[in-house]
N, C-alpha and C positions, 0 to 999 in steps of 0.2 A: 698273630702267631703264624698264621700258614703264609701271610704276604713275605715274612720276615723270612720264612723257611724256604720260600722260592725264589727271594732273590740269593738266597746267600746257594743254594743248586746251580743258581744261573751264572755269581760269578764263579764258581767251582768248574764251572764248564768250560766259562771262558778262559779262564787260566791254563786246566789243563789242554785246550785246542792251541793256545798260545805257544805253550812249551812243546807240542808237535808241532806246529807250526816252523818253529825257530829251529829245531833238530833237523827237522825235512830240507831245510836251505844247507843247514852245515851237510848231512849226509847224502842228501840228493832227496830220490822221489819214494815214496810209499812212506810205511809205519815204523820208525824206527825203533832195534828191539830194548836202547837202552831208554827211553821215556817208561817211566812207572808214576805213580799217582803215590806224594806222599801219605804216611801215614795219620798223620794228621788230618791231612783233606779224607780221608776215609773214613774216618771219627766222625768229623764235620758235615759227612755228606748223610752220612749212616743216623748222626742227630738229627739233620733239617728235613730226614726223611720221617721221624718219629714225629717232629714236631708236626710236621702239615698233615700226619695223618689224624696226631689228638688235638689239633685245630680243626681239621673236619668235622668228625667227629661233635664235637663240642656244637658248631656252627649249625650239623644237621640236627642234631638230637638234644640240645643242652637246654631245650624247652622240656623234654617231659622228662629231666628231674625234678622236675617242682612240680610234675602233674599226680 
C-alpha cells in the first residue's frame, strides 16, 4: 500500500516537472503562470497521500490490534 502510494507521488511529480519543463522551452526561462496541476492529479495526489499514511500506520502499529 504505501510502495503503491509513492510511486504513483513520484510519477505525479514527474509529469507535472515534465509539463513545466515543456512550457519553459515554449515560453522561455522561469515558471510559467499558465501550468496548473489538473484536478484529477489533485484527487490522486491528496489519495496516495492518505494511503501511505494508513499503510504506515498499519506497518508501525497493526501488531497491537491483536494484542
Amino acid at each position: 500500500m504505501v510502495f503503491a502510494a509513492v510511486t504513483v507521488e513520484f510519477r505525479l511529480a514527474g509529469i507535472l516537472q515534465k509539463s513545466i519543463s515543456d512550457a519553459n522551452t515554449v515560453a522561455g526561462l522561469g515558471i510559467p503562470a499558465g501550468v496548473s496541476v489538473p484536478k484529477a492529479n489533485k484527487i490522486l495526489a491528496i489519495t496516495a497521500h492518505l494511503f501511505a499514511l494508513t499503510g504506515t500506520l498499519i506497518w508501525a502499529y497493526g501488531d497491537l490490534f491483536y494484542v
